[in-house]
N, C-alpha and C positions, 0 to 999 in steps of 0.2 A: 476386508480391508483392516490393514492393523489400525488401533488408535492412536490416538495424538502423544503419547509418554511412552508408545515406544518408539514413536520416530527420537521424543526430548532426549527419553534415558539413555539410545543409543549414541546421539551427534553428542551428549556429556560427557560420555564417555570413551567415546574415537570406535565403538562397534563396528567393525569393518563389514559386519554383513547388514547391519543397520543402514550404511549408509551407503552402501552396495542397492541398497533396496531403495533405497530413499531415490538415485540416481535412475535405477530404470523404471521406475514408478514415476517420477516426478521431472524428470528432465524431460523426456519427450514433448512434452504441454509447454515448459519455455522455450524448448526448441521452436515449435513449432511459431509461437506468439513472437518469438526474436525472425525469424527467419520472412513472416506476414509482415515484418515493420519494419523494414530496408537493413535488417543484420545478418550477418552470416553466421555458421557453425560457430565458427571459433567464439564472437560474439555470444551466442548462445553458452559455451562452453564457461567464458570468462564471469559473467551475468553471474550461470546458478554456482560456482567454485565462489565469487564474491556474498552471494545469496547467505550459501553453508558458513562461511567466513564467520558471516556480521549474525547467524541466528549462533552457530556456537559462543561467540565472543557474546551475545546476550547472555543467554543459558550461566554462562560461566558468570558473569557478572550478580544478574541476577534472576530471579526465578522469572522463565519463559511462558504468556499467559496466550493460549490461542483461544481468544476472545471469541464464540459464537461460530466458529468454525473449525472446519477440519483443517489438517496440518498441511494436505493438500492445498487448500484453497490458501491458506499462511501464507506459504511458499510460494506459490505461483503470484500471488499482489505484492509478495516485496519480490519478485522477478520481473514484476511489470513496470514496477515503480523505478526499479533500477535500471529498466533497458530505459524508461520514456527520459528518466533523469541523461543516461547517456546520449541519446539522441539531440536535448534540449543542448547541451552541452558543446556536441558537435554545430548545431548549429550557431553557436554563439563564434566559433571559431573559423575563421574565413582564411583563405589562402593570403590575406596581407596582412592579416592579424599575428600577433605572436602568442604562440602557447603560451598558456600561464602554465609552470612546471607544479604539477602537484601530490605530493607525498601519498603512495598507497594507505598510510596509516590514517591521515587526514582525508583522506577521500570514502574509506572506509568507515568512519566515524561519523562523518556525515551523513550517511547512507543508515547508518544505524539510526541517526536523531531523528531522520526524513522516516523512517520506518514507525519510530515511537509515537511521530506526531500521527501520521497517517492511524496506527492502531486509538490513540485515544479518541484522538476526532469519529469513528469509527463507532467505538467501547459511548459515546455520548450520543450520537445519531442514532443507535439501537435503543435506547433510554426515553426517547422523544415518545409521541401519540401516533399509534401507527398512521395516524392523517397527516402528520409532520414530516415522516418518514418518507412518506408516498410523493408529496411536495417537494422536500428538498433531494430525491433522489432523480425526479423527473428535471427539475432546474438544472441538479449538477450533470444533468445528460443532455443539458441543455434547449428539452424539449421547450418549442414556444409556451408563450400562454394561452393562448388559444388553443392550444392544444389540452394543456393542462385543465383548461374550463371544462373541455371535453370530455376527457378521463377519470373527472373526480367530478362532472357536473354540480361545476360552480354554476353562479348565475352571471358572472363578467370576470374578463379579463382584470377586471380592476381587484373583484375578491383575490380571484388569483395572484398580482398580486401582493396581495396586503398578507394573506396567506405566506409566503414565501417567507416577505419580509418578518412577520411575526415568529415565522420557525425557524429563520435563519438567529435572528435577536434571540432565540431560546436557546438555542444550540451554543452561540459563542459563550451565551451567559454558563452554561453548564460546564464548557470547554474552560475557559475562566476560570471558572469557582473550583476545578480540580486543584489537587497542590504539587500535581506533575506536571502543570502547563507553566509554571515559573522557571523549572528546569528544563522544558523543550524550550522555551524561547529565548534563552541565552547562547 
């Protein structure tokens, strides 16, 4: 498998076989995740074309960091992020509701922020005590606590949790104290 700066250096610089490769390496896997989540081809097609869009227009902007993984994996979580975004979307919109008309450029924009925040959030969760890790990745799976007693043999649901609570409190504090979280939440 190629690494991560030649997937970057090629989508820099419009590599037509860079991203020829990029496509039959990497589309199949949103395809598939679009297709399991009530999307069709086309959906799939729109997804990783908007994917490409918002990771060039980073690159170009400014230097592109795949933080703790491969460029595969990049890819496929701002694919997922973006079909779960479009579905949430549709559902907000009801047969007596009225579209809100919204500009590709603006919609693409946010797709970017919604990606930056997702990567830092991410870039600080890696940062934590692998026992904070283990805790807030089991929460955000929503596994019960009972469960979690179980898996990390706590001695009560109540450690569990205070656990939670202390490594979620750690996490915003680090999310916080970054000087890029002043620019995502605007």
């Amino acid at each position: 498998m190629k690494n991560n700066n030649y997937f970057i250096e090629g989508i820099l610089h419009s590599n037509e076989k860079v991203i020829t490769d990029v496509y039959s390496l990497f589309f199949p896997k949103c395809l598939k995740f679009v297709l399991q989540n009530k999307g069709q081809t086309a959906d799939a097609e729109d997804i990783f074309q908007k994917v490409l869009m918002q990771i060039s227009a980073r690159i170009r902007c400014r230097e592109l960091e795949v933080v703790n993984s491969t460029f595969e994996a990049y890819i496929f979580t701002a694919c997922k992020n973006l079909w779960r975004r479009e579905l949430n979307k549709r559902k907000r919109v009801t047969n007596t509701e009225v579209k809100e008309l919204v500009s590709e450029e603006s919609d693409m924009a946010y797709a970017l922020l919604e990606q930056e925040r997702w990567e830092l959030f991410k870039e600080k969760l890696e940062k934590l005590s692998d026992n904070c890790k283990q805790v807030l990745t089991l929460f955000l799976k929503k596994v019960s606590y009972a469960d979690i007693v179980i898996q990390l043999s706590y001695s009560s649901e109540t450690v569990a949790r205070q656990r939670v609570f202390k490594c979620k409190a750690k996490l915003i504090e680090t999310v916080k104290s970054d000087e890029r979280f002043k620019n995502l939440i605007s």
